[in-house]
C-alpha positions as CSV (number, residue, x, y, z in Angstrom):
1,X,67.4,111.5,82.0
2,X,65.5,114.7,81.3
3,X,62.1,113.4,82.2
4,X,63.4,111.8,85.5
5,X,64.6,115.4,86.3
6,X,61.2,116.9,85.3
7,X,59.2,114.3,87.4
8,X,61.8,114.6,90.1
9,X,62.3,111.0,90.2
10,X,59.0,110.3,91.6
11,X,58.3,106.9,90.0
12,X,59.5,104.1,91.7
13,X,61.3,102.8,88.7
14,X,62.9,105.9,88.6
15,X,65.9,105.4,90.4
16,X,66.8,102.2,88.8
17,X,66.9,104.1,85.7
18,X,69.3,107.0,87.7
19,X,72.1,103.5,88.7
20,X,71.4,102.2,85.2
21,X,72.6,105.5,83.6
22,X,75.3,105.7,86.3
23,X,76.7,102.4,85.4
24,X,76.8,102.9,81.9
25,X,78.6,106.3,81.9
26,X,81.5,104.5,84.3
27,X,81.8,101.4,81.7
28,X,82.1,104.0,79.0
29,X,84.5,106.7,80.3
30,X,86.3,103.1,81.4
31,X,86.9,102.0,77.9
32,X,87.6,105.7,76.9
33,X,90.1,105.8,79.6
34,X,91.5,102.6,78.2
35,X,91.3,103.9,74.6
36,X,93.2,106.7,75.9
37,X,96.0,104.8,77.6
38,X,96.7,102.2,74.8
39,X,97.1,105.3,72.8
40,X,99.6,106.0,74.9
41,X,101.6,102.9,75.2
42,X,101.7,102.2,71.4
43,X,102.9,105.9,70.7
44,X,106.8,107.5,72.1
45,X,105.2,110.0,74.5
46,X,106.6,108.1,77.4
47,X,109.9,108.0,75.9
48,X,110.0,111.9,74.8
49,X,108.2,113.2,78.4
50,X,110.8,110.9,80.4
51,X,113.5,112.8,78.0
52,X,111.9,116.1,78.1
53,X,111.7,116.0,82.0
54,X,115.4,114.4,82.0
55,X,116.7,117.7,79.9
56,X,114.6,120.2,82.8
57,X,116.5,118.2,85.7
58,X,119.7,118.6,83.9
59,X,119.1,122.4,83.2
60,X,117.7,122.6,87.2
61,X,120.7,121.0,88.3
62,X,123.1,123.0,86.3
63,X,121.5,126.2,87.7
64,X,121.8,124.6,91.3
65,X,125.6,124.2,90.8
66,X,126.2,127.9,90.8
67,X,124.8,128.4,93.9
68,X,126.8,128.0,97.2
69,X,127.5,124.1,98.1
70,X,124.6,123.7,101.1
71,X,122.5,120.4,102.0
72,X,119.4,122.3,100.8
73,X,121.1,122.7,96.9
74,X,122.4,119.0,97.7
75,X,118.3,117.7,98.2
76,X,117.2,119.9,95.8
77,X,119.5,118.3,92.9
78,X,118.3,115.2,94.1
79,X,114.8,115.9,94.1
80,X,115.5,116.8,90.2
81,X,117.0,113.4,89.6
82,X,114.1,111.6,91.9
83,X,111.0,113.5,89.9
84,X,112.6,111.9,86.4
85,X,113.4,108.9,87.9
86,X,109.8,107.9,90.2
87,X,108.0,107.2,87.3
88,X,110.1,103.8,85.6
C-alpha cells in the first residue's frame, strides 16, 4: 500500500489493488467482529450486564421514589425499567 501512496496511484492497476485491499480488510475486521461476538455468546457477560444494569434501575428507581409523586418521576421510573428491559 505504501508504494501505491508514493506513486500516487498512477498505474492503472493501481486502484484495483486499493478495492482489493479494501475488501480484504472488511472480510477480516468481519471475522474479528464475529470472533468477538461468539466470545460473547459462549461467555455470562450478557447475563451479568443485563444484572448489572437491572441493580442501577433498581437503585434509580429507589432514588426516584423519594421525590414528589409527578408524571415526570412516573416516566422516568419507567424509562429505568425500559433501558434494562429493550435489549431481551
Amino acid at each position: 500500500m505504501g508504494e501505491l501512496m508514493k506513486r500516487k496511484f498512477q498505474l492503472p492497476r493501481d486502484n484495483e489493488k486499493v478495492k482489493d485491499v479494501h475488501i480484504f480488510l472488511l472480510v477480516c475486521s468481519e471475522c474479528v467482529h464475529f470472533q468477538a461476538l461468539d466470545l460473547i455468546y459462549r461467555s455470562s457477560a450478557i447475563e451479568r450486564s443485563t444484572e448489572l444494569a437491572q441493580s442501577y434501575a433498581d437503585g434509580a428507581k429507589k432514588v426516584l421514589q423519594e421525590l414528589p409523586h409527578t408524571t415526570a418521576r412516573d416516566q422516568l421510573m419507567q424509562l429505568a425499567d425500559w433501558a434494562v428491559s429493550r435489549g431481551q
